[in-house]
C-alpha positions in Angstrom: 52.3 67.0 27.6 54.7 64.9 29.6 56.6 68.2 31.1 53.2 68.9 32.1 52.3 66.1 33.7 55.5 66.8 35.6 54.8 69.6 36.5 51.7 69.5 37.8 52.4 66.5 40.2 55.3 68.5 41.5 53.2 71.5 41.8 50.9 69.6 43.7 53.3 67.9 45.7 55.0 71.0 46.7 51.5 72.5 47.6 50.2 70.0 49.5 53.3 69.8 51.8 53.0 73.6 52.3 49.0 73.3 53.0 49.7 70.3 55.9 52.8 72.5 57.5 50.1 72.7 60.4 51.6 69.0 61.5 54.6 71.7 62.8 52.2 71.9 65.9 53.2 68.8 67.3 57.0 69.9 66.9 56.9 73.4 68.0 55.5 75.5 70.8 53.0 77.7 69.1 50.5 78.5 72.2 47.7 77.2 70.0 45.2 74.9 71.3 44.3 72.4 68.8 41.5 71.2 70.3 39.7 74.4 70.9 41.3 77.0 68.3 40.7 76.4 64.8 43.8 75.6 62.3 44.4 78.9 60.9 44.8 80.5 64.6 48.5 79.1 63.9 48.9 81.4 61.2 49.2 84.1 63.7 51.3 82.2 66.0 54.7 81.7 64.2 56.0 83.1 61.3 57.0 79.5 59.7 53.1 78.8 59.5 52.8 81.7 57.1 56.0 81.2 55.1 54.9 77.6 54.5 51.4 78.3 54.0 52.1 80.7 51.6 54.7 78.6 49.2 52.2 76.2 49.3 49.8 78.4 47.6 51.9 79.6 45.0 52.7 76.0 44.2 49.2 75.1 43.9 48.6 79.0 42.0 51.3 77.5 39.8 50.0 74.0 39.5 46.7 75.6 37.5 48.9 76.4 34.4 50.1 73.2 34.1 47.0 71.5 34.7 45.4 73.5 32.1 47.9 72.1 29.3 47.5 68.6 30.5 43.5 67.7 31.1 41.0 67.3 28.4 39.5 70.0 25.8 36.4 70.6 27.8 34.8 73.2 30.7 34.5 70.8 33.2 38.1 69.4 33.4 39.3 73.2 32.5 37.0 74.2 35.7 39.1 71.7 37.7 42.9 73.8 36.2 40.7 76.8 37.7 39.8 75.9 40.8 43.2 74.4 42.2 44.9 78.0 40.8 42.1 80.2 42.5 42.5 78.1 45.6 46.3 79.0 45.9 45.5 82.4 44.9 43.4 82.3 48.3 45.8 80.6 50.1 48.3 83.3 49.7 46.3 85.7 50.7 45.6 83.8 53.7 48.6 83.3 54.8 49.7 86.7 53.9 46.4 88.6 56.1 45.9 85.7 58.4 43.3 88.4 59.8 41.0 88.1 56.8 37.6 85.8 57.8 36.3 85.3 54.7 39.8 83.6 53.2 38.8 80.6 54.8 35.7 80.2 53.7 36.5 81.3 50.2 39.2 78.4 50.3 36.1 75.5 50.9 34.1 76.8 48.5 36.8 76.7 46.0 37.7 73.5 47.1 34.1 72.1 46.9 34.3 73.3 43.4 36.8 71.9 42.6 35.8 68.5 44.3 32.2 68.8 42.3 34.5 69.3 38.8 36.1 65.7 39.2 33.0 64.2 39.3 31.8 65.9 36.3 34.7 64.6 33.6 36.6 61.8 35.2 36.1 58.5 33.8 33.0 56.1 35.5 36.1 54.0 38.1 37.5 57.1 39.4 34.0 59.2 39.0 33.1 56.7 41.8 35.6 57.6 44.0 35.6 61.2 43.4 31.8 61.2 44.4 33.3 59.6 47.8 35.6 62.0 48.4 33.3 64.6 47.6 31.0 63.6 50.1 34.2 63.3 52.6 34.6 67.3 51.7 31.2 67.9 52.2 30.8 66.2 55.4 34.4 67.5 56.8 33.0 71.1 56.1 29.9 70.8 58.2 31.7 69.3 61.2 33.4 72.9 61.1 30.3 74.9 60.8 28.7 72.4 63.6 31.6 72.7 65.6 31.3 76.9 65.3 28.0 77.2 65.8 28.5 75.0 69.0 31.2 77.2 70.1 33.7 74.5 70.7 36.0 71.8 69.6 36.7 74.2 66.4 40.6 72.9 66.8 39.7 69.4 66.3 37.0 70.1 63.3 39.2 72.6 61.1 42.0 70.0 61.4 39.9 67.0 60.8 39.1 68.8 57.7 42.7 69.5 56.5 43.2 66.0 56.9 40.1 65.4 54.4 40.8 67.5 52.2 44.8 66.4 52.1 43.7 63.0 51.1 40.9 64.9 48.3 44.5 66.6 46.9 46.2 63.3 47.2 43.5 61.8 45.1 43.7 63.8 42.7 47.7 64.0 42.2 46.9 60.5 41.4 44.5 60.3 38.9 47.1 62.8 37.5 49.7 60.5 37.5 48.2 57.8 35.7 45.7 60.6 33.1 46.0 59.4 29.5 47.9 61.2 27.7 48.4 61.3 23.7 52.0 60.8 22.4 51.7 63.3 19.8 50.7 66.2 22.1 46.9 66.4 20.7 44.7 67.5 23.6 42.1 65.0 24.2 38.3 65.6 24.6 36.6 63.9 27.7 35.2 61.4 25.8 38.7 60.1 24.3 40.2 60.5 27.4 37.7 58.2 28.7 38.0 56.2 26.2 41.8 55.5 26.6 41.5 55.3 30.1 38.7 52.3 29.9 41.1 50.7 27.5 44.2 50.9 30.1 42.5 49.2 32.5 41.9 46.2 30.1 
């Protein structure tokens, strides 16, 4: 359980550094606009985009595995080991055919899924804050639809939302970090992890 946990906030770490390699912009010349082009245009740009894109995928592909071994006995948390493997799955395949238009929305809905499974088995302190950052997601996501239908400012909306959704990964690389874990190795239900988490914070 413990190599697990290891793993998984490596995993995540590694795939969350891949996923914000857009911050390259600022550092390279990429003829991108990022006001008016959305983030993925960069994938096309420079070759660096996609390599970085792509390891970041199969670190978060890899992360599901790992997540599967460590969170409780139950659909909802499993749903949540899912969801982060499906969405590097996409995001290979993204950065791999950066000409596909449906990867990108695939990649929200995943991660909407994903964001909704928190708030089904976390415990009621971070269920809280996973309803905030769920509402961040959502609201992040229909600046980018807004911002399309409008025809304009897509640059600023797509990367407003990979910031969101950065801080959505980070959230949950923490709540991974501190996840009770048995010593034994038994897998624990959502109620007992609940239960051990409630009496942690006493």
């Amino acid at each position: 359980m413990r190599a697990a946990r290891v793993a998984s906030i490596a995993l995540i770490g590694l795939g969350l550094a891949g996923y914000s390699a857009w911050l390259l912009e600022f550092f390279l010349p990429t003829g991108v606009s990022p006001v008016r082009q959305p983030v993925w245009d960069l994938l096309r740009a420079r070759p660096e985009f996609q390599i970085a894109t792509g390891l970041g995928g199969l670190a978060f592909f890899l992360a599901g595995p790992a997540l599967m071994r460590l969170v409780p006995v139950h659909w909802t948390s499993r749903l949540t080991a899912v969801s982060v493997g499906a969405f590097g799955i996409v995001l290979m395949v993204c950065a791999g055919v950066p000409e596909t238009v449906v990867t990108p929305i695939l990649l929200n809905l995943i991660f909407v899924l994903g964001a909704v499974s928190l708030v089904l088995w976390w415990p009621p302190r971070w269920r809280a804050v996973a309803v905030g950052g769920l509402s961040f997601v959502l609201l992040a996501w229909l600046l980018v639809v807004a911002a399309e239908m409008a025809g304009h400012l897509q640059g600023v909306s797509t990367r407003v939302q990979l910031v969101v959704q950065a801080a959505e990964i980070v959230l949950g690389g923490a709540y991974v970090v501190q996840m009770p874990v048995p010593p034994n190795g038994r897998k624990l239900s959502v109620a007992d992890g609940t239960l051990r988490s409630n009496r942690h914070r006493k």
